[in-house]
Backbone as CSV, one residue per row, in Angstrom:
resi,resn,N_x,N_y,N_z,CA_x,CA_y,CA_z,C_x,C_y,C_z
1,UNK,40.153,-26.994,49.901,39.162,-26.733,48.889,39.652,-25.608,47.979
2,UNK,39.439,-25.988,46.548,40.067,-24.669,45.188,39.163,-23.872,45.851
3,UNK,39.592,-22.112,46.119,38.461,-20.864,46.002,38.323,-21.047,44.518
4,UNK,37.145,-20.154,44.694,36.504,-20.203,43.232,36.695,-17.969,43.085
5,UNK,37.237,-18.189,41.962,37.597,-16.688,41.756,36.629,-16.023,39.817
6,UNK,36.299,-15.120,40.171,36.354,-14.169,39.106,36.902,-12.978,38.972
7,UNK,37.396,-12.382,37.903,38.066,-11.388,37.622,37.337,-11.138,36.494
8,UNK,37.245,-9.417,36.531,37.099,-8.306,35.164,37.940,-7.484,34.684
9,UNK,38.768,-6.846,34.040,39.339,-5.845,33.672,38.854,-4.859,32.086
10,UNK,38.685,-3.897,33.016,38.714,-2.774,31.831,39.453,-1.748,31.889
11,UNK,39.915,-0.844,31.124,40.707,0.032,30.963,39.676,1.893,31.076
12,UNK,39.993,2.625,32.372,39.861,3.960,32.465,40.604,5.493,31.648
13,UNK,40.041,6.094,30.728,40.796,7.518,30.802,40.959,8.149,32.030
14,UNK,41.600,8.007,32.556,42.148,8.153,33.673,43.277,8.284,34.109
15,UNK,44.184,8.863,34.586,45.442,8.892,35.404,45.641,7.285,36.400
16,UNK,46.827,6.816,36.965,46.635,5.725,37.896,46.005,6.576,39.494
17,UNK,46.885,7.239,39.794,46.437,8.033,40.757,45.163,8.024,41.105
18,UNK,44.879,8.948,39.801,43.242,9.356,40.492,42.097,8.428,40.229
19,UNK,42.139,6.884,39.715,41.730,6.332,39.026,41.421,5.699,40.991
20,UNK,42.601,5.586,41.516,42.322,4.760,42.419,41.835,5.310,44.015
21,UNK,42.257,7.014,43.747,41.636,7.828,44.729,39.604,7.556,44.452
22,UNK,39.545,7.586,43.353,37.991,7.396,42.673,37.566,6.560,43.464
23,UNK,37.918,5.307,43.333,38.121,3.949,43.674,37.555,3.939,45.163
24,UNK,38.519,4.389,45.955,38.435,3.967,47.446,37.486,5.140,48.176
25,UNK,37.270,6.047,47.238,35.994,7.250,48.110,34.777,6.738,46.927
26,UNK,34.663,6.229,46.255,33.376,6.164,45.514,32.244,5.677,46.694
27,UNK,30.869,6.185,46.547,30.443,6.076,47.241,29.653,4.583,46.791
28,UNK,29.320,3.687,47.509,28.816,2.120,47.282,27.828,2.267,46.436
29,UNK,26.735,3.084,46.826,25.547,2.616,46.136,25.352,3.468,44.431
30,UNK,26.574,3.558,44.339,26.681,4.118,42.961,27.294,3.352,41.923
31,UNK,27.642,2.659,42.384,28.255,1.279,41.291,27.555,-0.068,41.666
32,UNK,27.504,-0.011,42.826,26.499,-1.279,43.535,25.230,-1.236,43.606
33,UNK,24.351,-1.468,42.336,22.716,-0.947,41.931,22.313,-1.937,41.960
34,UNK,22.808,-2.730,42.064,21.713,-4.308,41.608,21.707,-5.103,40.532
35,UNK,21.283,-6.138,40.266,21.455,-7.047,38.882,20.517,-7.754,39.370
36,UNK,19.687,-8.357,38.641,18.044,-9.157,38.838,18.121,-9.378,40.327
37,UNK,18.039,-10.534,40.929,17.869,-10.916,41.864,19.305,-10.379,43.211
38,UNK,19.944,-9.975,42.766,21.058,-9.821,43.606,21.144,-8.249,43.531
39,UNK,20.703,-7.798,45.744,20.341,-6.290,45.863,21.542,-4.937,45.961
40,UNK,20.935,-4.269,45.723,22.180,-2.639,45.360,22.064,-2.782,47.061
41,UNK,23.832,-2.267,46.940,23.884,-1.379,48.216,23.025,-0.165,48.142
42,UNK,22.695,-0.331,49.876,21.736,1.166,50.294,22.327,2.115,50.917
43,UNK,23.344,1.779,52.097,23.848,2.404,52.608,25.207,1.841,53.323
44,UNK,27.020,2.342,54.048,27.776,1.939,54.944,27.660,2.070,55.843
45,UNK,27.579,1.762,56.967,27.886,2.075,58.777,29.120,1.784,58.970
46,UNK,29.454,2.334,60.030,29.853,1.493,61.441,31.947,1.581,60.645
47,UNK,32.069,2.619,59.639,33.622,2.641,58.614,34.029,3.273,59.884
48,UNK,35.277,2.516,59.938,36.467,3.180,61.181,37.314,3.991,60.583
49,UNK,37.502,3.947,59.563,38.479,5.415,58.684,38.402,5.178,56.982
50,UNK,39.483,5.693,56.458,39.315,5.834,54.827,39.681,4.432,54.577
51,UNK,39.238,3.953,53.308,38.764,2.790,53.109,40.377,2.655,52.084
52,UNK,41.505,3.391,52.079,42.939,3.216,51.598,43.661,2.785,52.363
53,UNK,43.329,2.225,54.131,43.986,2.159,54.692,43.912,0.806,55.354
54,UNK,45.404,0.140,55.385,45.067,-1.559,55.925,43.982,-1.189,57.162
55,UNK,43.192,-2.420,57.859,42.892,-2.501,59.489,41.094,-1.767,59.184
56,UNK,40.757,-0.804,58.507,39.846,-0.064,58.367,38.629,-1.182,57.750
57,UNK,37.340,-1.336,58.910,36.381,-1.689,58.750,34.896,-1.504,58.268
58,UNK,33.966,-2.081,57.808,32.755,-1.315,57.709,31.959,-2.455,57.533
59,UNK,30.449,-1.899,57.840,29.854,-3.120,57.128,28.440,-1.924,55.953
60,UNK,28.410,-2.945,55.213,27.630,-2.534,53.862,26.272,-3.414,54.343
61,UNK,25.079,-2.142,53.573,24.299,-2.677,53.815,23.353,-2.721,52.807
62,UNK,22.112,-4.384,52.570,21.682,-4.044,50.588,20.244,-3.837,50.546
63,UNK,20.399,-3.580,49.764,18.629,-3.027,49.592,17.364,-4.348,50.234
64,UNK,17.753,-5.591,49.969,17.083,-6.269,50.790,16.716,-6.798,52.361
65,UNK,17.655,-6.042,53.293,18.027,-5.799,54.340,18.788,-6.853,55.220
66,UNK,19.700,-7.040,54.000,21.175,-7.566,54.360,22.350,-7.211,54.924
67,UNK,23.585,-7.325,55.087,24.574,-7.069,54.867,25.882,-8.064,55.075
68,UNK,26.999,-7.159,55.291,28.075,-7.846,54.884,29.253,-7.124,55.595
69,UNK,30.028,-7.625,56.540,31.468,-6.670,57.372,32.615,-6.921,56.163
70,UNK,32.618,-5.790,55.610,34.321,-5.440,54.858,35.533,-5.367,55.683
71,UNK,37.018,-5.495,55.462,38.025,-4.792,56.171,38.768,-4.850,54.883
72,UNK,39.760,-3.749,55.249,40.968,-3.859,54.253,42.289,-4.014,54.491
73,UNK,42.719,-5.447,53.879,43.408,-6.096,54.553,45.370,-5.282,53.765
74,UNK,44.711,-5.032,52.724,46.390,-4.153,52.195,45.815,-2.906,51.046
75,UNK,46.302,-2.115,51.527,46.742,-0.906,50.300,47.708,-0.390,50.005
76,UNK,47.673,-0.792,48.509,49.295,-0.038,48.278,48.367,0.913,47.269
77,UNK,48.362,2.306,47.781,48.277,3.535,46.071,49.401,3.743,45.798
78,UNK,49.484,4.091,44.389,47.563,3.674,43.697,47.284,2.166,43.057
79,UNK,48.157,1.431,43.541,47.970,0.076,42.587,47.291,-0.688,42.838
80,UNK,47.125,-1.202,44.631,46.108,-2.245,44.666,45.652,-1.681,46.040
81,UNK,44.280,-2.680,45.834,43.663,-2.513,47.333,42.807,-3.775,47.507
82,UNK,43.178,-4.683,48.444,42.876,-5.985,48.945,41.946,-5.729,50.265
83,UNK,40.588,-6.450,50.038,39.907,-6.250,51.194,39.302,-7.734,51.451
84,UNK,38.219,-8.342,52.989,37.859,-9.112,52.937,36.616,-8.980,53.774
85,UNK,35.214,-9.706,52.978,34.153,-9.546,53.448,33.711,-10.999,54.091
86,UNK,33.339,-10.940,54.797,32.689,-11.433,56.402,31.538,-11.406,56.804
87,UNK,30.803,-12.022,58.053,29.857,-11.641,58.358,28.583,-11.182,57.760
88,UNK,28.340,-12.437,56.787,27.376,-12.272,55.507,26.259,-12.504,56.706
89,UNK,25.084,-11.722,56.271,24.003,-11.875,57.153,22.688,-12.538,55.763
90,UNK,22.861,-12.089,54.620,22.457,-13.564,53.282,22.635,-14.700,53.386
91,UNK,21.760,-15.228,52.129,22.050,-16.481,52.090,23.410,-16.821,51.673
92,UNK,24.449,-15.724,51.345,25.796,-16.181,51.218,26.298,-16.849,52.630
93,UNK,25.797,-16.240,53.820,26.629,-17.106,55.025,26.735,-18.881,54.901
94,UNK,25.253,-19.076,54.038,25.584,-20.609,54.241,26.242,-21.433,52.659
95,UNK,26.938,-20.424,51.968,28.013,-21.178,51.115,28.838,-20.764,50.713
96,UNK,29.434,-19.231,51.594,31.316,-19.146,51.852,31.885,-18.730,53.168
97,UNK,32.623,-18.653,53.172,33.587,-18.682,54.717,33.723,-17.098,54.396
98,UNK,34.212,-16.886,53.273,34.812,-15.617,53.533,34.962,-15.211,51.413
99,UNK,34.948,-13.848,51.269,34.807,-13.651,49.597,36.750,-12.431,50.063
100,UNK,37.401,-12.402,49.035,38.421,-11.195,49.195,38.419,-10.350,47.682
101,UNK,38.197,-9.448,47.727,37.944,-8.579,46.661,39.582,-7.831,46.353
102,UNK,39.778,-7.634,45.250,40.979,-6.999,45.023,40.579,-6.176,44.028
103,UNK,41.140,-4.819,43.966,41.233,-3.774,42.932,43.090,-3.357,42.688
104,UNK,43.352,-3.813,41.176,44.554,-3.811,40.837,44.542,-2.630,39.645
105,UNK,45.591,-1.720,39.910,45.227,-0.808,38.730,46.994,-0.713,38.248
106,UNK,47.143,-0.828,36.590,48.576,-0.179,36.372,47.863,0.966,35.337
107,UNK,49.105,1.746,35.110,48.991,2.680,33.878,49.103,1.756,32.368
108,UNK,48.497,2.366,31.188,48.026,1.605,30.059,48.118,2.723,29.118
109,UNK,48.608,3.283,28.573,48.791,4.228,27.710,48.315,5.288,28.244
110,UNK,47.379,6.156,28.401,46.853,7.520,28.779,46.407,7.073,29.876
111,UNK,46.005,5.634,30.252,44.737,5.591,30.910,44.918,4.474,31.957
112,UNK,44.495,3.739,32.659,44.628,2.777,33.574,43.848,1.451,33.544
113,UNK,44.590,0.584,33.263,43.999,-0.813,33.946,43.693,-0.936,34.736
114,UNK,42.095,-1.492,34.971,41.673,-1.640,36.368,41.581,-3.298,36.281
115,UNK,41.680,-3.971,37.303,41.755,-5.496,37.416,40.790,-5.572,38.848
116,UNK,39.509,-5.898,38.809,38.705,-6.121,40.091,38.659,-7.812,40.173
117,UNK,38.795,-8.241,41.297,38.342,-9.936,41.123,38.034,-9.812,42.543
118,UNK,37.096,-11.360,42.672,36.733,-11.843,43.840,37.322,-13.064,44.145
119,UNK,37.556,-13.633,44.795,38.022,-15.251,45.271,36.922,-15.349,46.678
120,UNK,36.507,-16.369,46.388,35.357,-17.091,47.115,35.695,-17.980,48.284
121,UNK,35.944,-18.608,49.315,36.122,-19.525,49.817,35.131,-20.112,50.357
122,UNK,34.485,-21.512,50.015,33.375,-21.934,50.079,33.469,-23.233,51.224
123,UNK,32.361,-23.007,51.966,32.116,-23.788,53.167,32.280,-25.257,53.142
124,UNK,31.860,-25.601,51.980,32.665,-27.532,51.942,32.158,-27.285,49.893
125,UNK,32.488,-28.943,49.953,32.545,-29.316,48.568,31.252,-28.858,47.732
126,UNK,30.458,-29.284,48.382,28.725,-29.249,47.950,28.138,-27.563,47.953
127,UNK,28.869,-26.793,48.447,28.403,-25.562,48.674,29.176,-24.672,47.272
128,UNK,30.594,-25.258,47.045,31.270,-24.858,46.860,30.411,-25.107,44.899
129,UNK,30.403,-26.186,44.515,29.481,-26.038,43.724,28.385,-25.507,43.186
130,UNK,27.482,-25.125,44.051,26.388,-24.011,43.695,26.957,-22.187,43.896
131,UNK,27.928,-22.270,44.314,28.804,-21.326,44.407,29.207,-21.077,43.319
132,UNK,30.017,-21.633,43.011,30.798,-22.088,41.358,29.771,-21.536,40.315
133,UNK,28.665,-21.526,40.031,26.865,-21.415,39.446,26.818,-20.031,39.508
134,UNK,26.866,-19.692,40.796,26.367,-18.002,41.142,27.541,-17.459,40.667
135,UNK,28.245,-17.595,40.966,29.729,-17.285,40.696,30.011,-16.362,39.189
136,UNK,30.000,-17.209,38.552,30.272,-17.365,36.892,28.651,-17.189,36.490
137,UNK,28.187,-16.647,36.852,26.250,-16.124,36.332,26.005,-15.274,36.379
138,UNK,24.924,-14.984,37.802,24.868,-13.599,37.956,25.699,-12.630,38.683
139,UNK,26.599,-13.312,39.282,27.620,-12.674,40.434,28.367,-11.676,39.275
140,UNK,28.632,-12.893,38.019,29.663,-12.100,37.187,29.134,-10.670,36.469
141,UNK,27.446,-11.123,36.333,26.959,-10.001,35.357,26.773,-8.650,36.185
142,UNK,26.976,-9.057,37.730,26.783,-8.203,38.487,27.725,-7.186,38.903
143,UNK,29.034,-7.615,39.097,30.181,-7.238,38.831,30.446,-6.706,37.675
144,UNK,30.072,-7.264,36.457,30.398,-6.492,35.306,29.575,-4.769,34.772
145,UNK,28.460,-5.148,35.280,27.677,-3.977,35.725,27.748,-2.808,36.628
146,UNK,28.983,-3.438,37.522,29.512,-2.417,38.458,31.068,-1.516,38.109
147,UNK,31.720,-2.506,37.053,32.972,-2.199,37.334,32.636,-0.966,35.727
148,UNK,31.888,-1.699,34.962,30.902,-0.262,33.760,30.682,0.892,34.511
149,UNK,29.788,1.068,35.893,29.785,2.324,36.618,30.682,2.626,36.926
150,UNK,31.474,2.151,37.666,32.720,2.515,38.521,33.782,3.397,37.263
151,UNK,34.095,2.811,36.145,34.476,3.228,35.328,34.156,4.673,34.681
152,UNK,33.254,4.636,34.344,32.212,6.069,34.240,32.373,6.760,35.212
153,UNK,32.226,6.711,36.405,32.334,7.475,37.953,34.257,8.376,37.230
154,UNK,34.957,6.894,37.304,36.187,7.330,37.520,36.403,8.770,36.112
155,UNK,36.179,8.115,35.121,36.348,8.998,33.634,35.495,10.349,33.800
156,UNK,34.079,10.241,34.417,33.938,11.496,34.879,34.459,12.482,36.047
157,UNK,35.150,11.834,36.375,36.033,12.715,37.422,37.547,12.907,36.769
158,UNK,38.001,12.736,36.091,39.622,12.367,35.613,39.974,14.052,35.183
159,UNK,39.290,14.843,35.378,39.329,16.873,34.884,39.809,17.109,36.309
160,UNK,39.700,15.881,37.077,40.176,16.459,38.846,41.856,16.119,39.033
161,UNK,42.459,15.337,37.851,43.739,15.032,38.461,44.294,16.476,37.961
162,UNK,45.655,15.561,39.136,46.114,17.300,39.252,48.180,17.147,38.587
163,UNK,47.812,15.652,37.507,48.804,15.302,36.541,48.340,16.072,35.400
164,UNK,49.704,16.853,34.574,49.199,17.526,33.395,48.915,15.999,32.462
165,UNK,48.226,16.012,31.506,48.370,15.098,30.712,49.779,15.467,29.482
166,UNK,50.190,14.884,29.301,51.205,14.766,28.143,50.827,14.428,26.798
């Protein structure tokens, strides 16, 4: 079965570095607020270490009293960080196997490309279709709404790198 993937990219004033230190300590429920029907993270449990490091688990939990087991399956800083969520306790359990989130960052003139995407893997054909729907709808507006905070988070912190600017 095709995963079904979305990707966003926007560009941070930012260093790469610290763009992606931002990144992996940001705290969830600060970029993850919500979009109509689809709930903000509330809180993490149960993280076995820093979230830069392959093997390191957690599960997230959403304002509707859901959640979802993360791991991170590769980090390379500051460029990427590949994770995979699991153990959907939503109505996502009954139309994907598994979602893998990637955060790709290069340098871009002063500032950094950030590249976030999801790839979906959906439980059969028929699922995989209403998937496809959420996907490219609100999933996207939801994501796009996050990677706007996340961005902001990062640019207001960028007085912390400890690169002179040139």
């Amino acid at each position: 079965m095709t995963p079904i993937q979305v990707q966003l990219e926007q560009v941070a004033n930012a260093r790469v570095a610290l763009a992606f230190k931002v990144i992996v300590a940001m705290d969830l429920t600060l970029f993850l607020t919500g979009y109509g029907w689809l709930p903000a993270a509330v809180h993490v449990s149960r993280q076995t270490g820093p979230w830069n490091a392959a093997g390191t688990t957690r599960r997230v939990h959403f304002a509707d009293g859901n959640s979802a087991f993360e791991e991170v399956l590769e980090a390379r800083e500051p460029f990427r960080l590949l994770y995979r969520i699991t153990g959907f306790t939503s109505f996502m359990r009954l139309l994907a196997r598994e979602i893998e989130g990637e955060w790709l960052l290069s340098a871009e003139g002063e500032g950094t490309r950030i590249v976030w995407r999801y790839t979906f893997q959906a439980k059969s054909r028929f699922t995989g279709m209403l998937l496809r729907r959420l996907v490219r709808g609100s999933f996207l507006a939801y994501m796009r709404q996050a990677l706007a905070r996340a961005v902001h988070y990062i640019e207001a912190n960028a007085h912390l790198s400890e690169e002179p600017r040139r």
